[in-house]
C-alpha positions as CSV (number, residue, x, y, z in Angstrom):
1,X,-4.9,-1.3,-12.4
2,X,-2.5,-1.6,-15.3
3,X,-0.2,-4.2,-16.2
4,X,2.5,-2.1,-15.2
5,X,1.0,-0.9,-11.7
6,X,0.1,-5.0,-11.2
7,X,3.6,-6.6,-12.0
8,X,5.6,-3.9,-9.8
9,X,3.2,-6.0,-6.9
10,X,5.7,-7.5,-4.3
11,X,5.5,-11.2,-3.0
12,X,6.5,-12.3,0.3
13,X,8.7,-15.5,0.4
14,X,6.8,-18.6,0.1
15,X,6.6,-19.6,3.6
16,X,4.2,-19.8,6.7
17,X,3.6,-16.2,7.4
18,X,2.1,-17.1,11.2
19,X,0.6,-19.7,13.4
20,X,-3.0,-19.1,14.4
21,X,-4.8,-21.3,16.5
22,X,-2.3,-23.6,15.2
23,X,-3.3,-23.3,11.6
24,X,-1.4,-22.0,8.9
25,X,-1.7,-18.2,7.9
26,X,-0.1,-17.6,4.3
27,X,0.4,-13.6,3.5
28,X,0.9,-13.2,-0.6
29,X,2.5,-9.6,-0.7
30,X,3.8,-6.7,1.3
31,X,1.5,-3.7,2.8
32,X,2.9,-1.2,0.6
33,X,1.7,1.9,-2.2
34,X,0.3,-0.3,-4.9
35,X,-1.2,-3.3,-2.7
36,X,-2.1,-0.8,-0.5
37,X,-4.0,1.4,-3.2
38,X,-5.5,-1.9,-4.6
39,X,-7.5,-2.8,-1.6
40,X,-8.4,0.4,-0.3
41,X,-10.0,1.0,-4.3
42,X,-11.5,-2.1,-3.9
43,X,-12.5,-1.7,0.0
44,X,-13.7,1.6,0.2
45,X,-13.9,3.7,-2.9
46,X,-16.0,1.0,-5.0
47,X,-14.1,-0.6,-7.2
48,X,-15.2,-3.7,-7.9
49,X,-13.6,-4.5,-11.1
50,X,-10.6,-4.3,-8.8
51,X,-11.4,-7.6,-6.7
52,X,-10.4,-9.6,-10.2
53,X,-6.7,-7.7,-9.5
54,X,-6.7,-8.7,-6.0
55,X,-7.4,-12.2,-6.8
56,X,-5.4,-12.7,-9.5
57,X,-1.8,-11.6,-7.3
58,X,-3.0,-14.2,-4.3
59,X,-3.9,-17.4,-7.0
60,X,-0.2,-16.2,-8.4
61,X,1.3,-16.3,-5.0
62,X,-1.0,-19.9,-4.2
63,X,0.1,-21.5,-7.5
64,X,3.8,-21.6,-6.3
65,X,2.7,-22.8,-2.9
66,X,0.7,-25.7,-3.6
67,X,-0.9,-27.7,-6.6
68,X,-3.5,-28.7,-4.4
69,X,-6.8,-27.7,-5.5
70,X,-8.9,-29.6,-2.6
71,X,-10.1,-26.7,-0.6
72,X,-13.4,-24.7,-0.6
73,X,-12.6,-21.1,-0.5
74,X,-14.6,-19.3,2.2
75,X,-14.4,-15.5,2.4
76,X,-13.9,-13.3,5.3
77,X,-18.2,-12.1,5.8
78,X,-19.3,-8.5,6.3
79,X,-22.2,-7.9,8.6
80,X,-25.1,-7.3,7.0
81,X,-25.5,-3.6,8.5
82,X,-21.9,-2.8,6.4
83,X,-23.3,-4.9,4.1
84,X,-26.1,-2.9,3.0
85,X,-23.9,0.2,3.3
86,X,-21.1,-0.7,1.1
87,X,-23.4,-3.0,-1.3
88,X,-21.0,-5.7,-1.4
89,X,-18.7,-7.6,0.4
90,X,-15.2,-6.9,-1.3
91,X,-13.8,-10.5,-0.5
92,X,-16.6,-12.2,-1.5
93,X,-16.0,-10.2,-5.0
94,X,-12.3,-12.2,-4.6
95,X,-13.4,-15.4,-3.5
96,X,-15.7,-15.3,-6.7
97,X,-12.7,-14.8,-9.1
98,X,-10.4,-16.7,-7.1
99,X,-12.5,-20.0,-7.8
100,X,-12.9,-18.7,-11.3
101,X,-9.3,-18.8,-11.5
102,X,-8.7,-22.1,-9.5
103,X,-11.2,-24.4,-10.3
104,X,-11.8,-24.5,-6.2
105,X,-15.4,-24.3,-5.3
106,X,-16.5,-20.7,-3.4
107,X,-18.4,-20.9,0.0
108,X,-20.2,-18.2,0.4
109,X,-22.7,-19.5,3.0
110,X,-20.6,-21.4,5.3
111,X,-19.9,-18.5,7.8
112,X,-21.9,-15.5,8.7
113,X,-20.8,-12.5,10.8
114,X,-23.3,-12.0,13.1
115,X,-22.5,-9.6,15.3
116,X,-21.3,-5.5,14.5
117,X,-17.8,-5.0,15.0
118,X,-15.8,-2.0,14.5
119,X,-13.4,-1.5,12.1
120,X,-10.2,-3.8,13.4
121,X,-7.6,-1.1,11.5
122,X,-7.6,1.3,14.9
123,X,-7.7,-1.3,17.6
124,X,-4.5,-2.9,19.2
125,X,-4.8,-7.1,19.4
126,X,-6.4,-7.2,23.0
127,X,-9.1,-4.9,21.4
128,X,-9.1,-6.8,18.1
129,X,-9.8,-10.1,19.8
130,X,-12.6,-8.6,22.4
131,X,-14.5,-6.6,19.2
132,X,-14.4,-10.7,17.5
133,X,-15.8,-12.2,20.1
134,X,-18.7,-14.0,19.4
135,X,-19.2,-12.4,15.8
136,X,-19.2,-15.8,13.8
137,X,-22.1,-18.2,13.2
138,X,-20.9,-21.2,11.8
139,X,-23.9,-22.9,9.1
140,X,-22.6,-26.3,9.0
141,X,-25.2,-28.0,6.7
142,X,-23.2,-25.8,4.2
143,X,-20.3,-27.1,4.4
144,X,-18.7,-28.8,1.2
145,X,-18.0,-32.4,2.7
146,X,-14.3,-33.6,1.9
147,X,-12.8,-30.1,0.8
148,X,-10.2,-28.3,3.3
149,X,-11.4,-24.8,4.1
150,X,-9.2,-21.8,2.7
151,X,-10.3,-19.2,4.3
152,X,-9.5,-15.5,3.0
153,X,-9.0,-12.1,3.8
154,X,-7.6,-8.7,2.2
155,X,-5.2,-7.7,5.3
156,X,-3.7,-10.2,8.1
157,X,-1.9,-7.7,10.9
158,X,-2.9,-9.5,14.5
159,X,-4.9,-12.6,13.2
160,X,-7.8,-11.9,15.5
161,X,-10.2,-12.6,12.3
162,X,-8.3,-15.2,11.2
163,X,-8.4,-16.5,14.9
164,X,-11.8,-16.1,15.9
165,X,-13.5,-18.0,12.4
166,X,-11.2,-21.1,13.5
167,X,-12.3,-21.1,16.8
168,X,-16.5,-20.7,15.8
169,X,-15.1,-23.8,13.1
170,X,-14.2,-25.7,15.5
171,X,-17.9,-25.2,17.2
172,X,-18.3,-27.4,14.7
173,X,-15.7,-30.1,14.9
174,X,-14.5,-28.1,11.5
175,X,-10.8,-28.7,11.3
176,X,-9.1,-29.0,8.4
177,X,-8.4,-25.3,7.7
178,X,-6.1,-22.8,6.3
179,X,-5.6,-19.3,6.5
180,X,-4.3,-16.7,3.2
181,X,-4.6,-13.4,3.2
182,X,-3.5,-10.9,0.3
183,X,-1.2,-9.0,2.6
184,X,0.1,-8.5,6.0
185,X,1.8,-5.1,7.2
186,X,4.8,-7.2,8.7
187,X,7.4,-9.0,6.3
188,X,7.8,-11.7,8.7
């Protein structure tokens, strides 16, 4: 990623991208060639020195959002079957840098995935929401008492992920909770 590539990176407005189980989702940039080439590097092709990049564009979009630094940031988890294929969890890679960045504490252990799901990129919402069901365990003696939770993903399109880790939260009476994500394929 070079400087150039990284500064032609398109924000979205600063505004509430969506309403998920009445949280707040926040999308930093548009779905498009160098966002788009980011992640998949980062995703898929093993470039991990990449997650830094990612990071740094959302805690550039968060800065203008909010000067609140009260939340724990909990990534989006990986089952541990993908896990072991892919060697790392990319967001997790993020989160890391992100509360480099931010000063915000990381919670890795907070949420598991605990069930296989396919791949949510093929699937239309009906689908998306079925294949979450019931893949979240919720580790509440991990929890980082009086932080919000900002919780973080690489792509929002439906919100099924996003959905699904509220609704194993609030399992938990877990509540205060927000949602970012680096991008969203729709601009509104």
């Amino acid at each position: 990623m070079c400087s150039k590539c990284f500064q032609e990176l398109d924000y979205l407005p600063l505004k509430v991208n969506r309403i998920v189980e009445n949280k707040k989702v926040y999308c930093a940039g548009v779905y498009s060639k160098n966002l788009q080439k980011l992640i998949r590097g980062l995703k898929y092709h093993k470039q991990k020195d990449l997650a830094y990049y990612l990071a740094k564009f959302m805690w550039g979009y968060f800065t203008k959002l909010t000067d609140d630094r009260n939340f724990q940031i909990v990534p989006v988890p990986i089952y541990s079957k993908r896990l072991k294929q892919r060697k790392y969890n990319h967001m997790d890679l993020v989160a890391k840098y992100l509360s480099e960045m931010s000063g915000m504490e990381c919670n890795l252990e907070l949420i598991k995935r605990i069930k296989d799901t396919k791949p949510q990129y093929n699937l239309k919402r009906p689908e998306r929401i079925k294949n979450l069901t019931e893949a979240f365990e919720v580790y509440e003696n991990k929890l980082i008492k009086n932080k919000k939770i900002l919780i973080i993903d690489d792509i929002c399109t439906t919100g099924a992920t996003f959905e699904e880790m509220i609704k194993t939260l609030r399992t938990k009476n877990i509540e205060n909770i927000v949602c970012f994500a680096a991008t969203t394929p729709f601009e509104d």
